[in-house]
C-alpha positions in Angstrom: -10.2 -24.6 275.8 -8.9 -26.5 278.9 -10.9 -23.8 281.5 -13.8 -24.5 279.0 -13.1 -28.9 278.5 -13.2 -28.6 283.0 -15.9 -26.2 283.1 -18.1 -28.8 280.6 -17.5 -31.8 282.3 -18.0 -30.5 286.3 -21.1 -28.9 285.0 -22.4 -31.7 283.1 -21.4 -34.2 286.3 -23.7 -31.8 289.0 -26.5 -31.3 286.3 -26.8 -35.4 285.9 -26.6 -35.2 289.9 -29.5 -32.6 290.1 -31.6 -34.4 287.9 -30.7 -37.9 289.5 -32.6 -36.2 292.9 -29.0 -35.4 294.9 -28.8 -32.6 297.1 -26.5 -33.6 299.5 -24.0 -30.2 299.0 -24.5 -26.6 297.8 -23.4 -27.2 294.8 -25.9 -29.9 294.1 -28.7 -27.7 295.2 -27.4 -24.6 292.9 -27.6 -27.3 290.1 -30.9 -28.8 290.6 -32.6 -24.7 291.1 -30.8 -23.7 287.9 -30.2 -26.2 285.1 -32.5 -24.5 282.9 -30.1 -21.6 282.5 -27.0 -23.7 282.9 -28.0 -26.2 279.8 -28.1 -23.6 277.1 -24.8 -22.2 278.3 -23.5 -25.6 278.5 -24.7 -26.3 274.7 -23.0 -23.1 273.5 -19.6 -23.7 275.1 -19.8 -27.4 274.2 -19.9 -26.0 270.3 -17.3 -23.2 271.1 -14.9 -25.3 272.4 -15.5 -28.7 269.5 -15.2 -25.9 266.9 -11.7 -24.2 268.5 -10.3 -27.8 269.0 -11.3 -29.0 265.0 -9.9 -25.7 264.0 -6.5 -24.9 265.7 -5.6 -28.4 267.8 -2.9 -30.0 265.7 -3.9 -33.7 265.2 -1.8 -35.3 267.4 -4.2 -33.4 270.3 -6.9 -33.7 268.4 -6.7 -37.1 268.6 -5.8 -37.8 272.1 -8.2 -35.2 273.2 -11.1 -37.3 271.4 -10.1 -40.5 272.9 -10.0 -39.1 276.3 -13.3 -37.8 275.7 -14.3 -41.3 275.5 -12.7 -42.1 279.1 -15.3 -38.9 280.2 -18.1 -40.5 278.5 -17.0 -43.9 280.0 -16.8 -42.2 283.7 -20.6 -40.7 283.3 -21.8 -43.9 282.1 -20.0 -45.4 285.2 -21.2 -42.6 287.7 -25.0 -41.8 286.2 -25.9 -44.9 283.8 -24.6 -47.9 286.6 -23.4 -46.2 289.9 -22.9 -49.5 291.4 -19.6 -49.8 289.1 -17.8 -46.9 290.8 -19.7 -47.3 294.3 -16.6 -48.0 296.1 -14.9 -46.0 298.0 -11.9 -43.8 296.4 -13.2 -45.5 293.4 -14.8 -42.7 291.6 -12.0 -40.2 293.0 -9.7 -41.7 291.0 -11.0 -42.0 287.4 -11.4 -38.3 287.7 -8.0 -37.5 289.1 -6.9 -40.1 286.1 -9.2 -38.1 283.6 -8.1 -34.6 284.7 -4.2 -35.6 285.3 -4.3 -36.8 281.5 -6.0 -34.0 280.5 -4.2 -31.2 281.6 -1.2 -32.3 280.3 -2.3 -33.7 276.5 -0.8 -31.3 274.9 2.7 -31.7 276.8 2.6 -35.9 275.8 4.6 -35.3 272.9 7.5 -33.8 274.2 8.2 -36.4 276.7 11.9 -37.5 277.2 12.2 -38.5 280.6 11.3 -40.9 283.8 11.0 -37.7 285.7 8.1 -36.2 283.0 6.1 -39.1 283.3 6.6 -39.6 287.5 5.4 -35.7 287.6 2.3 -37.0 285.9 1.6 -39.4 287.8 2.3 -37.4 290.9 -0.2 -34.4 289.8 -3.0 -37.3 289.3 -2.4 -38.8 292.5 -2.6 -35.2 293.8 -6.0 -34.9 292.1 -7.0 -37.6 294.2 -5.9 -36.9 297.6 -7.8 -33.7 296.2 -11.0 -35.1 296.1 -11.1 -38.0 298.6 -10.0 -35.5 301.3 -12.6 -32.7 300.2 -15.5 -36.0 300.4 -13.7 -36.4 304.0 -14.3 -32.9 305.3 -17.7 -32.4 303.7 -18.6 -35.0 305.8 -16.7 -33.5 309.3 -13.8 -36.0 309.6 -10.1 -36.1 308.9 -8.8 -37.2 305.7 -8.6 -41.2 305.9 -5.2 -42.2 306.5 -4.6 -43.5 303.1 -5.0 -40.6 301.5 -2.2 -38.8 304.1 -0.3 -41.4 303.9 -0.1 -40.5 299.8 0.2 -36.7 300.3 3.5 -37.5 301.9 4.8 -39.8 300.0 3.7 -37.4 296.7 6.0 -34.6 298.8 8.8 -36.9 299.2 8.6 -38.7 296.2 8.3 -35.3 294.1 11.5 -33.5 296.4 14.1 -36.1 296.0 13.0 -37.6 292.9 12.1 -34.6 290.0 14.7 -32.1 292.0 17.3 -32.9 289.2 15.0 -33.4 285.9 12.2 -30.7 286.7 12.9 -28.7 290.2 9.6 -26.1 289.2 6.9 -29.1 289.0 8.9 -31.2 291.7 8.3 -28.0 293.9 4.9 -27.1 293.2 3.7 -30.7 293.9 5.4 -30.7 296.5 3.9 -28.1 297.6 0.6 -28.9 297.1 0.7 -32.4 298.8 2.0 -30.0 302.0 -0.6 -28.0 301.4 -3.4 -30.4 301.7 -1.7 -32.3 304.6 -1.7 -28.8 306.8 -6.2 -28.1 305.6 -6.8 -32.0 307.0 -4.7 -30.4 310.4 -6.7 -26.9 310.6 -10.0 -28.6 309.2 -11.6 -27.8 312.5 -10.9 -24.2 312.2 -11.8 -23.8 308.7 -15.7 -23.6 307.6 -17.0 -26.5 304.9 -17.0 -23.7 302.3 -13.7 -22.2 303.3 -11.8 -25.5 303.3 -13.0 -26.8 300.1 -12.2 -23.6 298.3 -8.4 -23.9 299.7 -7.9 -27.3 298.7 -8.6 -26.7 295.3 -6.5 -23.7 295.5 -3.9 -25.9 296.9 -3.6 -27.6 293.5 -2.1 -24.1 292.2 0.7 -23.9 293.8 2.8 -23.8 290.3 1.8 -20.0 290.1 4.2 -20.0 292.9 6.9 -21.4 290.5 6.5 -19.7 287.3 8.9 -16.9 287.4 11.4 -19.7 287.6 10.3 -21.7 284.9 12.1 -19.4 282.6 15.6 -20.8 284.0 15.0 -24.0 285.2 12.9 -26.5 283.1 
């Protein structure tokens, strides 16, 4: 349902795109030649995933997952509907790293107990956004802006010395990932457009390193 939830909103965002005339990357132009075959897949998985979540999310996610639907309604309105609300820069970056950070941890808001589960949270958004601002950045042949370094550091620091005690495994895969992403924005000129973007998603992954300790550590 969450692979599904992503796939539904990314797919919706570059269809609106298509149809709005932009073709300014790949994967606006694969949108705009094909959203006649992607709709009809989009409808069935829409109703696929509303009927899993009414029949097996326990309320508590049910409920959370539909008002953060209305935050993804709320962003297309912002993005499609009046583009001149998020037209800033960074701005649109980070209501979806805010979106997606929520998101993909609903269904762990419950069992909150600590400062550090909540400082992981907000680390893994802010990862989501130094994520997308420094993808815009090399789509468009220039270094991340300094900012957004600046915050891929701090997110390693923050997430080495701060979550080592209360959760080692996600303080070490953020870290991670905030290293990751500062060594692409040094080998960006070696890396193709393609290549690059690919890896900083990937970078975002870097808990699969962690797993087969998550059974000792929490």
């Amino acid at each position: 349902m969450l692979a599904a939830s992503v796939w539904l909103i990314y797919a919706a965002d570059r269809t609106l795109d298509a149809w709005r005339g932009s073709e300014r990357q790949p994967r606006h132009q694969f949108y705009k030649r094909h959203w006649r075959a992607v709709v009809p897949l989009w409808i069935a998985a829409l109703c696929a995933c509303g009927w899993l979540a009414y029949r097996y999310l326990p309320a508590r996610e049910f409920d959370g997952g539909t008002l953060l639907l209305a935050g993804v309604v709320a962003y297309f309105i912002g993005v499609h509907a009046l583009p001149q609300t998020l037209s800033r820069a960074g701005v649109k970056e980070a209501a979806v790293a805010v979106i997606f950070g929520i998101g993909t941890v609903l269904a762990a808001w419950p069992h909150l107990s600590t400062g550090g589960d909540v400082l992981a949270i907000v680390l893994f958004s802010a990862l989501c956004w130094v994520n997308c601002v420094s993808i815009e950045d090399w789509e468009h042949h220039r270094p991340a802006r300094g900012a957004t370094y600046a915050l891929a550091v701090a997110i390693a620091v923050t997430a080495a010395v701060c979550l080592r005690g209360q959760r080692p495994v996600l303080g070490s895969a953020e870290t991670a990932s905030a290293l990751g992403l500062i060594v692409l924005d040094r080998m960006r000129g070696s890396l193709s457009r393609d290549a690059i973007r690919v890896l900083a998603d990937t970078a975002l992954a870097s808990p699969l390193l962690f797993l087969p300790f998550a059974g000792t550590v929490r």
